[in-house]
Biopython code that builds the backbone (N, CA, C, O; Angstrom):
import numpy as np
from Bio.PDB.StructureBuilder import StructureBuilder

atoms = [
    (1, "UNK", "N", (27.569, 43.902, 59.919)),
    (1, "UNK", "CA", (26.988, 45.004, 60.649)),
    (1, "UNK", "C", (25.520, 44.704, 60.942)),
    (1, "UNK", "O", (24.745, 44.436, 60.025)),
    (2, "UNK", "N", (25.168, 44.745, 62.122)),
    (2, "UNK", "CA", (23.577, 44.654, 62.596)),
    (2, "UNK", "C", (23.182, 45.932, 62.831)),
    (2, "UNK", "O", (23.721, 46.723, 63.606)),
    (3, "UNK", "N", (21.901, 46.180, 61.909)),
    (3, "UNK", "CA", (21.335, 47.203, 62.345)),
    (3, "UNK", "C", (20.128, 47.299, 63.477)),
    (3, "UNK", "O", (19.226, 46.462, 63.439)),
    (4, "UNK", "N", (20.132, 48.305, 64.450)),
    (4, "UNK", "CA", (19.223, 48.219, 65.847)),
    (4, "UNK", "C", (18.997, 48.962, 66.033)),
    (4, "UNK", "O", (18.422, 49.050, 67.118)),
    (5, "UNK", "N", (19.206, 50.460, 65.115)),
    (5, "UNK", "CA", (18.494, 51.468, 65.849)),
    (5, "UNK", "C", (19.001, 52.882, 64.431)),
    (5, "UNK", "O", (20.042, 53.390, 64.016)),
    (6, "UNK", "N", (17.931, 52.961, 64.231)),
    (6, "UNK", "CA", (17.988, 53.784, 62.733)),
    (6, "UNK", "C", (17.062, 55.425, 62.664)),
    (6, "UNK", "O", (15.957, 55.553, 63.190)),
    (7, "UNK", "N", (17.453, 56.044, 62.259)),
    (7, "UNK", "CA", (17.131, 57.567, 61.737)),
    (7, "UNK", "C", (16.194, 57.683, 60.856)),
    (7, "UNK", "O", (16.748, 57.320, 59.818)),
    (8, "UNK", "N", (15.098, 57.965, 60.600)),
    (8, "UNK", "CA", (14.877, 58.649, 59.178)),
    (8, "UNK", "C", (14.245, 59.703, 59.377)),
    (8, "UNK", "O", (13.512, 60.229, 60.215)),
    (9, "UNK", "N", (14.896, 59.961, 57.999)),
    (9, "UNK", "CA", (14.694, 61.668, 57.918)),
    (9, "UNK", "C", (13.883, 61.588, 56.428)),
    (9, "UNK", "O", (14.366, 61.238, 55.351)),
    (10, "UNK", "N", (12.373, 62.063, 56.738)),
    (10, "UNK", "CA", (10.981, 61.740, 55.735)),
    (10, "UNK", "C", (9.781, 61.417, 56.679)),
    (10, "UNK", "O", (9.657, 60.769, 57.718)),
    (11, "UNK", "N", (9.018, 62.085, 55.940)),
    (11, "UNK", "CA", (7.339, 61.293, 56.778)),
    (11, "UNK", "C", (6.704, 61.208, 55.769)),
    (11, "UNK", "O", (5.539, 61.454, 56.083)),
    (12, "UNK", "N", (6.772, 60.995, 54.681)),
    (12, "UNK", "CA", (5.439, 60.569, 53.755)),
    (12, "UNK", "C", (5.568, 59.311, 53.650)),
    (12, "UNK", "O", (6.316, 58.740, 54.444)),
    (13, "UNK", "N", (4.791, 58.480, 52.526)),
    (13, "UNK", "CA", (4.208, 57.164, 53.009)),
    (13, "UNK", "C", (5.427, 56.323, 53.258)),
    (13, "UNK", "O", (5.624, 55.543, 54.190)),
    (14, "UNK", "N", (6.568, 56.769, 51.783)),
    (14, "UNK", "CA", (7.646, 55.409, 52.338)),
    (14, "UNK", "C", (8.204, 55.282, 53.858)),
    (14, "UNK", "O", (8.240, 54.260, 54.543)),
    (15, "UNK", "N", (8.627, 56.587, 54.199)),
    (15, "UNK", "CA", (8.904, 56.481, 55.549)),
    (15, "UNK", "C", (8.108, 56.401, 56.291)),
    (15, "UNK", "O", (8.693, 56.259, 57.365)),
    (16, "UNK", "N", (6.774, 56.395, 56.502)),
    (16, "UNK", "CA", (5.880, 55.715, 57.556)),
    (16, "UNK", "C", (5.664, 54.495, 57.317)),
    (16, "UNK", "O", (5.295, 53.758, 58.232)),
    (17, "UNK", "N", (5.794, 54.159, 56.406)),
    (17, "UNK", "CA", (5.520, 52.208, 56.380)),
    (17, "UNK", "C", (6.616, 51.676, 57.005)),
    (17, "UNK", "O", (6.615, 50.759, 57.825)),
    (18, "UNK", "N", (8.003, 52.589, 56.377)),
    (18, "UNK", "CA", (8.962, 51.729, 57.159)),
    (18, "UNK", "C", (9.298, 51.819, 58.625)),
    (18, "UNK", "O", (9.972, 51.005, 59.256)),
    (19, "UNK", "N", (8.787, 52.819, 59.040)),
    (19, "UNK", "CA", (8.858, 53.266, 60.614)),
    (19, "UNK", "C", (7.961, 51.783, 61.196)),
    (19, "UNK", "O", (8.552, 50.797, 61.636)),
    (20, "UNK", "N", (6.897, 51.858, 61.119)),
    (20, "UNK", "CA", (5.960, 51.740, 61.369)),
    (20, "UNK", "C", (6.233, 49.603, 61.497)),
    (20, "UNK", "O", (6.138, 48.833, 62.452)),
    (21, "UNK", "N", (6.557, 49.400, 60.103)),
    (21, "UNK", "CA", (6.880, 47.962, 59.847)),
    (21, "UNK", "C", (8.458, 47.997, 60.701)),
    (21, "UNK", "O", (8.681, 46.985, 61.366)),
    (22, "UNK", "N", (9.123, 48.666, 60.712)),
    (22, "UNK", "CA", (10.423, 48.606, 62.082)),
    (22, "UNK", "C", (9.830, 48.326, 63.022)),
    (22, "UNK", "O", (9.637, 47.134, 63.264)),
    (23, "UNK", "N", (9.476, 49.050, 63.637)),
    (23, "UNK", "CA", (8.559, 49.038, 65.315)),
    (23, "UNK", "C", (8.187, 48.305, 65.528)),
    (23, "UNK", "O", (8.296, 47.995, 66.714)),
    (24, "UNK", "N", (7.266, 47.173, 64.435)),
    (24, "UNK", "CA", (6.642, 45.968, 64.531)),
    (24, "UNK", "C", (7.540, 45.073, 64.814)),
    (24, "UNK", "O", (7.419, 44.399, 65.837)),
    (25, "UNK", "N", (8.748, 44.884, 63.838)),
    (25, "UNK", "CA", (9.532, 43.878, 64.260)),
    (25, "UNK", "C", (10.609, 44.501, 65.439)),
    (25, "UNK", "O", (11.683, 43.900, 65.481)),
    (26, "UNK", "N", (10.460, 45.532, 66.313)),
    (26, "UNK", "CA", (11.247, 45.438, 66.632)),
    (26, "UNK", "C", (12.248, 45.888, 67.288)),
    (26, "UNK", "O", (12.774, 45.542, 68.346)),
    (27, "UNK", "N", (12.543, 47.039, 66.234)),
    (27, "UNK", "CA", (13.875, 47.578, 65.231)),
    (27, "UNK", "C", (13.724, 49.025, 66.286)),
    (27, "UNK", "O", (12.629, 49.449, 66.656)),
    (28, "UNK", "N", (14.548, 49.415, 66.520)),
    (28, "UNK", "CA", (14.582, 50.577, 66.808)),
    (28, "UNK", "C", (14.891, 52.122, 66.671)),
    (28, "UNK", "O", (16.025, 52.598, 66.720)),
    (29, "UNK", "N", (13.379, 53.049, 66.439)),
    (29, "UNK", "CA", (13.840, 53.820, 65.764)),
    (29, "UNK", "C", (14.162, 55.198, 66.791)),
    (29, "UNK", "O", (13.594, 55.450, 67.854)),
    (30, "UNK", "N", (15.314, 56.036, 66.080)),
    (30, "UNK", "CA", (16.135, 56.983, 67.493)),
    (30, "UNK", "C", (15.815, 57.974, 66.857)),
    (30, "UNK", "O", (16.616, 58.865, 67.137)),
    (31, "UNK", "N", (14.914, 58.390, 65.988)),
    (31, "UNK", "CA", (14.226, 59.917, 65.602)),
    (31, "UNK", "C", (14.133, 59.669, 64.476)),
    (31, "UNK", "O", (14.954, 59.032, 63.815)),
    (32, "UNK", "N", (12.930, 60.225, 64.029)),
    (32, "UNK", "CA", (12.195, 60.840, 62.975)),
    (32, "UNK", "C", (12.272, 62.677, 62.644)),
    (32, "UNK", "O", (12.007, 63.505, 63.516)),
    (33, "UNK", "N", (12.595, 62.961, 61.534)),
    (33, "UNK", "CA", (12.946, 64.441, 60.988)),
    (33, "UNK", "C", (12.147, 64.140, 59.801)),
    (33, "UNK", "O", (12.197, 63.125, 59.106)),
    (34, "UNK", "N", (11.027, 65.692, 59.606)),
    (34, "UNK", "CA", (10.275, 65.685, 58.724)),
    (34, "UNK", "C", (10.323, 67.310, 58.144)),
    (34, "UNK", "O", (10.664, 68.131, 58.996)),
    (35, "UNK", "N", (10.103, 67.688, 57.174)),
    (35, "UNK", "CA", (10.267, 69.255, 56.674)),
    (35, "UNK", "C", (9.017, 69.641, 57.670)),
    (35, "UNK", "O", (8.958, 70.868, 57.748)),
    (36, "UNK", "N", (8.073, 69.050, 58.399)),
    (36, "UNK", "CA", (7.303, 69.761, 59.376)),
    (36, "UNK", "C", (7.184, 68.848, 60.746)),
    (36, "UNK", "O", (6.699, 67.784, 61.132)),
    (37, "UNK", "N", (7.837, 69.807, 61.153)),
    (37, "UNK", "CA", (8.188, 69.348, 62.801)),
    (37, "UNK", "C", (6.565, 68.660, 63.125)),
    (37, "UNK", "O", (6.479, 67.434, 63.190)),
    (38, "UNK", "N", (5.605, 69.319, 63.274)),
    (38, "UNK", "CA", (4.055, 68.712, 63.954)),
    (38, "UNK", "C", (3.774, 67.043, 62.933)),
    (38, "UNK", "O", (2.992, 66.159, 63.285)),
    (39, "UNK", "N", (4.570, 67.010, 61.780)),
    (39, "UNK", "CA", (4.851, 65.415, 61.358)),
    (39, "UNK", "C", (5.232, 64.405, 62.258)),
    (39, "UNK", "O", (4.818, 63.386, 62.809)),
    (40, "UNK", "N", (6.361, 65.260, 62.145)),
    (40, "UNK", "CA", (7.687, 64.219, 62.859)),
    (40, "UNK", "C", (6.907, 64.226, 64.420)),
    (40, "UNK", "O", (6.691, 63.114, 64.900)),
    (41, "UNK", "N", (6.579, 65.161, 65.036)),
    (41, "UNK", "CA", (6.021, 65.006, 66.557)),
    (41, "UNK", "C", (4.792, 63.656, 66.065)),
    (41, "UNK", "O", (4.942, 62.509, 66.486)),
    (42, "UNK", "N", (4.049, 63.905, 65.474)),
    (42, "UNK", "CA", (2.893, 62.844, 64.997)),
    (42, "UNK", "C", (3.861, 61.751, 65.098)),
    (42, "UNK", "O", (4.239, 61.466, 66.234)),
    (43, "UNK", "N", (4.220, 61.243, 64.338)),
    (43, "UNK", "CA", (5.350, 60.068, 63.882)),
    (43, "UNK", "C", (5.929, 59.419, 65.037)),
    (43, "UNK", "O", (5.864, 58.209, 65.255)),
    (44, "UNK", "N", (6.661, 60.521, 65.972)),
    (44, "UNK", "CA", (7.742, 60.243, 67.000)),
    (44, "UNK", "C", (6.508, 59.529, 68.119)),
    (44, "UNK", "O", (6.903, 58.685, 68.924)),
    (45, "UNK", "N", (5.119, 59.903, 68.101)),
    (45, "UNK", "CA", (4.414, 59.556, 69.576)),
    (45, "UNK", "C", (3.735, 58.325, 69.209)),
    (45, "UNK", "O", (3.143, 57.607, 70.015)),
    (46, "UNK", "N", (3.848, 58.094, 67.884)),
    (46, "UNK", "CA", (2.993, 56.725, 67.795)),
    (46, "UNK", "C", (3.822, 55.867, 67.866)),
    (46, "UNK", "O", (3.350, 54.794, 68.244)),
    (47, "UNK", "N", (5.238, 55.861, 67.597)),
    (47, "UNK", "CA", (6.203, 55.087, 68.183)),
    (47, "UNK", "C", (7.598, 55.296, 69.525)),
    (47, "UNK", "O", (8.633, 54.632, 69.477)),
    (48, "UNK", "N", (7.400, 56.006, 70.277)),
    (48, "UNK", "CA", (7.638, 56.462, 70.924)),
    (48, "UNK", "C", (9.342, 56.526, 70.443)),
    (48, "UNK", "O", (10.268, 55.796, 70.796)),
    (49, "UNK", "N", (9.332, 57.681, 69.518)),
    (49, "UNK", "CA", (11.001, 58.170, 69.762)),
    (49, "UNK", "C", (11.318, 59.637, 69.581)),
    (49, "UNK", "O", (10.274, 60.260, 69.771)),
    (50, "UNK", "N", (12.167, 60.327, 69.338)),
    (50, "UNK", "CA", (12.598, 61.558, 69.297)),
    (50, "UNK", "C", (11.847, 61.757, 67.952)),
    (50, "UNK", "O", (11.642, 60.839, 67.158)),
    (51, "UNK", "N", (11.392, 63.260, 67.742)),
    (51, "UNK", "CA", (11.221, 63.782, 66.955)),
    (51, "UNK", "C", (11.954, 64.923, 66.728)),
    (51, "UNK", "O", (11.745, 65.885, 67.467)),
    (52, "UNK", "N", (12.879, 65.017, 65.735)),
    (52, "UNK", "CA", (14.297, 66.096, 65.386)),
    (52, "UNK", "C", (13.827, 66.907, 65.076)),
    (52, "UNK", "O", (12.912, 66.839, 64.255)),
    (53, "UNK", "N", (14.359, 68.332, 65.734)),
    (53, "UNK", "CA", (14.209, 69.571, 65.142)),
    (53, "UNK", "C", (15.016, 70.144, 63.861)),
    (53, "UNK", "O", (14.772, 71.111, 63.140)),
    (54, "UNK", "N", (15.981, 69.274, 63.842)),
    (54, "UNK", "CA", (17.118, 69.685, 62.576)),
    (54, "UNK", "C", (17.594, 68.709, 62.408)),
    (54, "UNK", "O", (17.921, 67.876, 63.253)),
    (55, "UNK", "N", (17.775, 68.648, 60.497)),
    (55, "UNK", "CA", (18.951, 67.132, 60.374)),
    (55, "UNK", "C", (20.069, 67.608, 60.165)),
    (55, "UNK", "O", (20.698, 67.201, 59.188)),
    (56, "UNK", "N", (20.643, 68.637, 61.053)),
    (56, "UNK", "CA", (21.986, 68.826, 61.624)),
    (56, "UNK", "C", (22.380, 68.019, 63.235)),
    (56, "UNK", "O", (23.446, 68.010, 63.852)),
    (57, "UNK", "N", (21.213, 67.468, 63.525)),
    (57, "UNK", "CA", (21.447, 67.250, 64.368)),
    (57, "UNK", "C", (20.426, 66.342, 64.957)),
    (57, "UNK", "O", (19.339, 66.587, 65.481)),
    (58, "UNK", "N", (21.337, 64.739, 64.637)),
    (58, "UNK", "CA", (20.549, 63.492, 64.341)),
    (58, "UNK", "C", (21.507, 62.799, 65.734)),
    (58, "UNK", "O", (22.559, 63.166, 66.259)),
    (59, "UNK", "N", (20.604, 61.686, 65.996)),
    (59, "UNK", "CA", (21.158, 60.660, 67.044)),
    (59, "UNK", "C", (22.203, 60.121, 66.141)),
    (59, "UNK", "O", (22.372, 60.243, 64.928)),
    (60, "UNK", "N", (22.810, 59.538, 66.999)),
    (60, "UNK", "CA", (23.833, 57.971, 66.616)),
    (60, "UNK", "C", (22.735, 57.154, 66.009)),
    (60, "UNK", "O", (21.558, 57.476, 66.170)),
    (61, "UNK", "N", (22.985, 56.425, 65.527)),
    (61, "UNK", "CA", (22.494, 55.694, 64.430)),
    (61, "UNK", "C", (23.229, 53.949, 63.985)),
    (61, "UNK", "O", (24.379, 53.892, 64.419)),
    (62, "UNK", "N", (22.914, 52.971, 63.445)),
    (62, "UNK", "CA", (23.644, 52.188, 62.462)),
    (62, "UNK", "C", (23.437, 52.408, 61.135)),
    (62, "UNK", "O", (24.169, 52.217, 60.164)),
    (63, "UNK", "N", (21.958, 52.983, 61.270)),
    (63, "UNK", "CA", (21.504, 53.114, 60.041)),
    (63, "UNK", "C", (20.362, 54.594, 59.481)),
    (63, "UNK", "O", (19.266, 54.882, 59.962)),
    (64, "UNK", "N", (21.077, 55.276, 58.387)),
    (64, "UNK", "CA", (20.176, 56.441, 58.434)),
    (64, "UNK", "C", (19.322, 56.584, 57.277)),
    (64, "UNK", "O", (19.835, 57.090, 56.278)),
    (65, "UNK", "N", (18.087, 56.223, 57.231)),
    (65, "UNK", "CA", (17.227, 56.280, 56.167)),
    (65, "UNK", "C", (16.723, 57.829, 55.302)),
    (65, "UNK", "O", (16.264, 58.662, 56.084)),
    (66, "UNK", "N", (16.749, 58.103, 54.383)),
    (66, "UNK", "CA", (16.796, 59.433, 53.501)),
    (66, "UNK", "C", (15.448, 58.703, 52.947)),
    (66, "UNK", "O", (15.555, 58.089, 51.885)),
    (67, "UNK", "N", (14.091, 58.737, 53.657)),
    (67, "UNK", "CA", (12.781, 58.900, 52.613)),
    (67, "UNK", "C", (12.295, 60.192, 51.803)),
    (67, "UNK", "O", (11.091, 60.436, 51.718)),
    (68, "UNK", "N", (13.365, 61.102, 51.143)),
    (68, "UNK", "CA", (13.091, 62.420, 51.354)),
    (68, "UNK", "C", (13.019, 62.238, 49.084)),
    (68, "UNK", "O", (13.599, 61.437, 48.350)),
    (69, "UNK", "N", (12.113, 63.314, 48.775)),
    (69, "UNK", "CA", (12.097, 63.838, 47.478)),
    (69, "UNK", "C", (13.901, 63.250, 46.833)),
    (69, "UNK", "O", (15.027, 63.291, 47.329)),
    (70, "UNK", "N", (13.278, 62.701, 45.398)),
    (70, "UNK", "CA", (14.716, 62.562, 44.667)),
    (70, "UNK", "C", (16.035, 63.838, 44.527)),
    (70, "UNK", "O", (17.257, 63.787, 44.660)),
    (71, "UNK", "N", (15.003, 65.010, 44.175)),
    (71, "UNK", "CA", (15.493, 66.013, 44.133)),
    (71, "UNK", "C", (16.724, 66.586, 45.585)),
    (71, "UNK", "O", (17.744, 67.262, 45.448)),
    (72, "UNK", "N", (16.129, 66.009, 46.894)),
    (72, "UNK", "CA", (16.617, 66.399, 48.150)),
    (72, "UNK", "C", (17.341, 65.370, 48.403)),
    (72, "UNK", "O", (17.771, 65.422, 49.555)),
    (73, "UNK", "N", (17.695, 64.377, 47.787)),
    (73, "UNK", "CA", (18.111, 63.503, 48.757)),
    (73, "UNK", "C", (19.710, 64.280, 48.866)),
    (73, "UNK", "O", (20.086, 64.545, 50.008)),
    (74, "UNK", "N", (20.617, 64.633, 47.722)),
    (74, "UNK", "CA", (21.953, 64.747, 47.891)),
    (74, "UNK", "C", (22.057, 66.289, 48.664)),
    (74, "UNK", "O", (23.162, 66.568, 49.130)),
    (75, "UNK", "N", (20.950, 67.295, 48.816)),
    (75, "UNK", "CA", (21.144, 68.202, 50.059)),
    (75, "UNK", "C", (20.649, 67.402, 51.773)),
    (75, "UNK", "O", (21.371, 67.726, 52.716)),
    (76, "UNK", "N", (20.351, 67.155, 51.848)),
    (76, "UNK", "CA", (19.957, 66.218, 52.929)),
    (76, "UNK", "C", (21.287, 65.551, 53.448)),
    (76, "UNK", "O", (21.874, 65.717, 54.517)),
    (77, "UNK", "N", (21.614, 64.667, 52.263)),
    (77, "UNK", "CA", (22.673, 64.108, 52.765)),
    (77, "UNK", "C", (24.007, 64.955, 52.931)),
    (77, "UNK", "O", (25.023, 64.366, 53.300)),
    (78, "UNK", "N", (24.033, 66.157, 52.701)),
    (78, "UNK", "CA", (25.165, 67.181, 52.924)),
    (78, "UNK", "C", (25.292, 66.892, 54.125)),
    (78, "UNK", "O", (26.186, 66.269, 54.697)),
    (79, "UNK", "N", (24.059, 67.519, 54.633)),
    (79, "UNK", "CA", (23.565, 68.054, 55.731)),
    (79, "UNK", "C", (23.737, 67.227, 57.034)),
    (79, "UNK", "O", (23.717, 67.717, 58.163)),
    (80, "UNK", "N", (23.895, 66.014, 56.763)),
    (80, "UNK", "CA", (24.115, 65.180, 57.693)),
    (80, "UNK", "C", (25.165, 64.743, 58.489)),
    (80, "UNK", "O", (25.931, 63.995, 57.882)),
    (81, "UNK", "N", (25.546, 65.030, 60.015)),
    (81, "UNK", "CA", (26.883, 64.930, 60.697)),
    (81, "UNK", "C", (26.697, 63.284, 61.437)),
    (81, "UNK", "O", (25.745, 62.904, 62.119)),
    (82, "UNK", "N", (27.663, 62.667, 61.132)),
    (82, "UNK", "CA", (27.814, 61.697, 61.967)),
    (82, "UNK", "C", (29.057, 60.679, 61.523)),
    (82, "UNK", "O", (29.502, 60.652, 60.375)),
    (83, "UNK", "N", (29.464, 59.984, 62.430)),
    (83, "UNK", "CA", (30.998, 59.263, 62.130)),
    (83, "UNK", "C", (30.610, 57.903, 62.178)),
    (83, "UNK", "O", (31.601, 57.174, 62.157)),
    (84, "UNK", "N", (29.621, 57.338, 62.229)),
    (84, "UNK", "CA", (29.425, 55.925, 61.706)),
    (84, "UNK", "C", (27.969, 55.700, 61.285)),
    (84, "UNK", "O", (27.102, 56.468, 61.700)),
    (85, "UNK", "N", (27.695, 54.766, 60.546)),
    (85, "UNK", "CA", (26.578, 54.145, 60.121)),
    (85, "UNK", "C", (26.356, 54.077, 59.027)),
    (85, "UNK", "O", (26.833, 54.900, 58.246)),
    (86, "UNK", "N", (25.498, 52.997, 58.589)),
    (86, "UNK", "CA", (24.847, 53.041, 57.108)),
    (86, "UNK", "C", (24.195, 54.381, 56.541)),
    (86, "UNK", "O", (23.555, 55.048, 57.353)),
    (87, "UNK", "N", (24.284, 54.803, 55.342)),
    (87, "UNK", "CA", (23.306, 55.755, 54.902)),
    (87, "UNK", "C", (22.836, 55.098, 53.291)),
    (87, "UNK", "O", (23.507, 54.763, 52.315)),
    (88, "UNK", "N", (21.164, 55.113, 53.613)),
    (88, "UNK", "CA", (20.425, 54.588, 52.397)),
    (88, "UNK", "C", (19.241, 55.397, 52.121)),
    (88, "UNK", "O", (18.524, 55.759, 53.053)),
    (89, "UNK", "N", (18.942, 55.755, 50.721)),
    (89, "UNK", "CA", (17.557, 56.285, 50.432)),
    (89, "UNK", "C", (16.859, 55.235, 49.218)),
    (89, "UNK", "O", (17.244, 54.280, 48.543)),
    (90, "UNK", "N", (15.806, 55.904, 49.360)),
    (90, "UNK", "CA", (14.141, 55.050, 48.603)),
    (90, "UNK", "C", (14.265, 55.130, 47.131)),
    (90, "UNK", "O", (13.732, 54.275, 46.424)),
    (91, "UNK", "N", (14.974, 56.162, 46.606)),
    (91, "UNK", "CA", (14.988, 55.983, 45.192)),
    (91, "UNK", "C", (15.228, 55.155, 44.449)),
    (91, "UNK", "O", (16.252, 54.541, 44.751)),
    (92, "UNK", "N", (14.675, 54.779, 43.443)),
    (92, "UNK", "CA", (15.079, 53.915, 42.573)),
    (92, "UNK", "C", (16.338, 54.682, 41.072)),
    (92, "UNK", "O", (17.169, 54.013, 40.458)),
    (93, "UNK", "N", (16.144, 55.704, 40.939)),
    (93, "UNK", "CA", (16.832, 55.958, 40.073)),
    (93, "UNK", "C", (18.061, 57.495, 40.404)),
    (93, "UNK", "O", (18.445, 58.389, 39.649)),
    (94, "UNK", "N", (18.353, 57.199, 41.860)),
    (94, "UNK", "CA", (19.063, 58.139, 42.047)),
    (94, "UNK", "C", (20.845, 57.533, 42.412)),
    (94, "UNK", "O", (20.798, 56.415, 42.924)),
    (95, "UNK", "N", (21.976, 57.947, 42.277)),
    (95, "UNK", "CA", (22.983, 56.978, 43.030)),
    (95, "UNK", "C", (22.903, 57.315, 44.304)),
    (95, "UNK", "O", (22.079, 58.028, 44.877)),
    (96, "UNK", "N", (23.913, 56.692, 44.742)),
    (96, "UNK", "CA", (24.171, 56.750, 45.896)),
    (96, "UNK", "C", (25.345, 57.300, 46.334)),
    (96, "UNK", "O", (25.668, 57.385, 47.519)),
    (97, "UNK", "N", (26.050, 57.708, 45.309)),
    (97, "UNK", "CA", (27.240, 59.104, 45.308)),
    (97, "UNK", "C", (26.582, 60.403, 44.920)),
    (97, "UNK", "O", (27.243, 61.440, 44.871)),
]
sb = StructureBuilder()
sb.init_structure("model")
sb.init_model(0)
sb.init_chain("A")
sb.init_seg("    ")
for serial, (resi, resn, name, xyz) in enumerate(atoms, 1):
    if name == "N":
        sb.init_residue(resn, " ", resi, " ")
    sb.init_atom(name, np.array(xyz, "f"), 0.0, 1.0, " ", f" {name:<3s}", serial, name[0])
structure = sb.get_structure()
């Protein structure tokens, strides 16, 4: 699977480095979702992509990044509709079920 065009849903530092280091190489990102929309608008214009009003309602994706609080990651990922792609978050000590 090649990934080319990825989601994340987070704006604090992990997910801006990785936005940010994507873009550089490349990578393409199809929206940014942040618990404050004027984030994600920040975020979305310095790399020019969508900034989501809801993570009910995310682009297609290969790949969907969860930079979000340990605590949020498994509501987040409820929350999330889509029929293909990777889904990965930043934690180190959370699963991934």
């Amino acid at each position: 699977m090649s990934v080319k065009k990825i989601v994340v849903i987070g704006g604090g530092n992990t997910a801006t480095n990785f936005i940010y280091n994507c873009n550089a190489k490349g990578i393409s990102i199809a929206g940014v979702y942040c618990k404050s929309y004027n984030r994600a608008l920040k975020l979305s214009k310095q790399i020019n992509c969508d900034a989501l009003t809801s993570v009910y309602r995310v682009p297609p994706a290969d790949m969907y990044l969860l930079a979000v609080s340990d605590n949020a990651i498994a509501e987040v990922a409820d929350k999330l509709e889509f029929d293909t792609g990777l889904v990965v978050h930043t934690s180190g000590s959370t699963s991934i079920d």
